[in-house]
Structure formats: structure tokens, C-alpha cells
C-alpha positions in Angstrom: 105.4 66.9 61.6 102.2 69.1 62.5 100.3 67.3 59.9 100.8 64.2 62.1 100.4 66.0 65.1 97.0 67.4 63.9 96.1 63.3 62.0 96.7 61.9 65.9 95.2 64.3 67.8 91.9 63.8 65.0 92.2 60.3 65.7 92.0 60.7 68.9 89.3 63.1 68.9 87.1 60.5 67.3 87.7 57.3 69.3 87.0 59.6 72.4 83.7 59.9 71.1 82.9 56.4 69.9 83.9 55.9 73.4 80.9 58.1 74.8 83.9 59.5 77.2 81.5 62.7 77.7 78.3 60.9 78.6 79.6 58.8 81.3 81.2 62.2 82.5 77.7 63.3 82.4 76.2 60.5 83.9 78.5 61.1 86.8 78.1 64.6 87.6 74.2 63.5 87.7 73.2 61.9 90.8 69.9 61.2 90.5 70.2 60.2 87.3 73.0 57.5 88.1 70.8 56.1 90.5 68.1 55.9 88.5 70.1 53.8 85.9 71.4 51.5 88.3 68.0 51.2 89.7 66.9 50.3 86.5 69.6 48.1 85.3 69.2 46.0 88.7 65.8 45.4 88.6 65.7 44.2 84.9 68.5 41.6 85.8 66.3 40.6 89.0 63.8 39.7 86.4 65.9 38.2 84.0 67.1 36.0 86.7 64.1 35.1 88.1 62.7 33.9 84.6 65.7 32.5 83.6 65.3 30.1 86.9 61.8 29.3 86.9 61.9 28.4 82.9 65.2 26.3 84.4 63.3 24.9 87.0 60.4 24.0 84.5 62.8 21.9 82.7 64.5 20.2 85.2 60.8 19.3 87.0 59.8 17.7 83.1 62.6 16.0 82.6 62.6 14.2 86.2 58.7 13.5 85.4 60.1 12.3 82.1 62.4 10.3 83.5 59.8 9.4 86.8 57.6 7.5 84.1 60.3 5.2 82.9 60.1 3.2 85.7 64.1 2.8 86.2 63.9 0.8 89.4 66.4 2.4 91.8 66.5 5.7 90.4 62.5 5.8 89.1 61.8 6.1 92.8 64.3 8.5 93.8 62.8 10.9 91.1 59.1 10.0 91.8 59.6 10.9 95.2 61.2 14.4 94.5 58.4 15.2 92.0 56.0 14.4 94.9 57.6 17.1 97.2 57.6 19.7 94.2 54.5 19.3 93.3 53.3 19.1 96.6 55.0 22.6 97.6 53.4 24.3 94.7 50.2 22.7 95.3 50.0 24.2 98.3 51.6 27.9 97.6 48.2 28.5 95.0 45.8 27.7 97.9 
């Protein structure tokens, strides 16, 4: 019976630490440290975001040029028109 007591409590021991139980106890008792982390972690996924969207945005403003230069009659002009007003907003934000 102690043999198993002593196997689980091991066992427990060591999925404690694949768990990193103690460093996020750490990482709490650490206030500036915390923030600094979450600081961190925020502004990378501001980035990621905003180059996720503009590559998004890159390939939604080919494709409509793409599809712009087909001439489809209703729908050639629909597009054409909206590439107009995107390129004309980001002609004018460089200047």
C-alpha cells in the first residue's frame, strides 16, 4: 500500500512539473514582471493582426482587380468602381 502511495504521489510530483505549476506561481507573485508579459504578448498579436489584415486586404483588392478586368457586365462595374475608391484612398494617404 505505501508503495502505491509513494508511485502516486511520484506521479503526481512530475505532472506538477510538466505543468510549470511553480512558474505561473512565480509569474504571479511578480508584478512587474506579469505586466511585462502581457504587454508583450498584446503587442505581438496587435501585429500579427494588423499583418494578417493588410496581406487579407491585399488579396481581396487583387482578386476584385482580377475580377475588375474581366469585364463581367453588371458586376465588372460594381468592382471597378470599388477598386477606384481604394485606390483612390491610398493614393491619397502617401501624399
Amino acid at each position: 500500500m505505501m508503495k502505491t502511495i509513494h508511485d502516486y504521489t511520484v506521479l503526481m510530483a512530475q505532472q506538477m512539473e510538466k505543468s510549470r505549476i511553480y512558474e505561473y506561481t512565480e509569474l504571479q507573485l511578480n508584478p512587474r514582471r506579469l505586466i511585462w508579459v502581457n504587454l508583450m504578448g498584446g503587442a505581438a498579436r496587435g501585429v500579427g493582426i494588423a499583418i494578417g489584415f493588410t496581406i487579407f486586404t491585399a488579396i481581396i483588392v487583387y482578386i476584385l482587380q482580377y475580377l475588375g478586368a474581366l469585364n463581367l457586365p453588371i458586376i465588372g462595374d460594381f468592382i471597378a468602381d470599388i477598386v477606384r475608391i481604394v485606390q483612390r484612398q491610398l493614393d491619397t494617404k502617401f501624399y
